[in-house]
C-alpha positions in Angstrom: 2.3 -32.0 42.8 5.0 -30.8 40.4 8.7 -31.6 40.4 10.8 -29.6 43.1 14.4 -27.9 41.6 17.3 -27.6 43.9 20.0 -25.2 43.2 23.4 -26.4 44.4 26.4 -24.3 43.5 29.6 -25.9 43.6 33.2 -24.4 43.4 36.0 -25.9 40.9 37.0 -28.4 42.4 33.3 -29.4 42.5 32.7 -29.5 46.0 29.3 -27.7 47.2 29.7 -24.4 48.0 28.4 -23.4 51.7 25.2 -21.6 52.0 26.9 -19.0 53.8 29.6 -18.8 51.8 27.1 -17.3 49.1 25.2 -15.2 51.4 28.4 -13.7 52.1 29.4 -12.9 48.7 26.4 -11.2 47.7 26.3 -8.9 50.7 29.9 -8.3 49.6 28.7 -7.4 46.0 25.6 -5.4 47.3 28.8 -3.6 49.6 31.4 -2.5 46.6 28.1 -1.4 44.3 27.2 0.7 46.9 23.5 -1.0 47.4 21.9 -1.1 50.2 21.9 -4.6 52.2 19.4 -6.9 50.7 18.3 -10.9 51.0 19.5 -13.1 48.6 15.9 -14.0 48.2 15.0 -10.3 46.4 17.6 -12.1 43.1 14.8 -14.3 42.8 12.3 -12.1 42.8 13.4 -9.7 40.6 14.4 -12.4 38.3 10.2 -13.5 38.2 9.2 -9.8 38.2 11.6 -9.0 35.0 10.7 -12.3 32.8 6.8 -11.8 34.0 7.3 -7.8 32.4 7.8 -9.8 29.0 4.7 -11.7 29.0 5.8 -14.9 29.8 2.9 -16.9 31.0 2.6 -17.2 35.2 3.2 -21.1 35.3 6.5 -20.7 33.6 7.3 -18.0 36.7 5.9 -21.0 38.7 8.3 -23.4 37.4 11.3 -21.2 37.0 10.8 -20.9 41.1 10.4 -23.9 41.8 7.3 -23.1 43.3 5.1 -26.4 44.1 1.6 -24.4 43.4 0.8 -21.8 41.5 -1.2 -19.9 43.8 2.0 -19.5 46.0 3.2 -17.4 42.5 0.6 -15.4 41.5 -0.2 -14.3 45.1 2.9 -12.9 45.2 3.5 -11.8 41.4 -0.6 -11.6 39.7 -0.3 -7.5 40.3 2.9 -7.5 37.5 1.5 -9.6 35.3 -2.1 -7.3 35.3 -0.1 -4.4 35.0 1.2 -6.1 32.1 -2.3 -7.0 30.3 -3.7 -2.6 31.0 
């Protein structure tokens, strides 16, 4: 099984920085831009469907997301990359 990655933001002062306190912010962002309300979850996706549009193979999309097997990745992401290879 591969390695997991945690993301933990933290403010100056370096405490951790409440879940909620980032879900908030974004939904304050998505707000002022004008955007529609969306889950903080869709930043991660369109950060794998954006590097997958370069080429860059599916396992480093796998990594980038932490995801623990690859079939979790390319069931979700395998019609970008096809699209890519047409």
């Amino acid at each position: 099984m591969g390695l997991r990655v945690y993301t933990i933001y933290f403010t100056d002062s370096g405490n951790p920085i409440p879940k909620s306190s980032l879900f908030n912010a974004f939904s304050r962002i998505l707000k002022r831009a004008g955007l529609p309300p969306l889950p903080i979850h869709s930043l991660s996706h369109t950060h794998a469907v954006l590097i997958l549009e370069t080429g860059v193979q599916m396992k480093y999309v796998q990594e980038r997301l932490g995801h623990g097997r690859m079939r979790i990745t390319a069931g979700v992401y395998a019609h970008i990359s096809k699209k890519n290879r047409i």
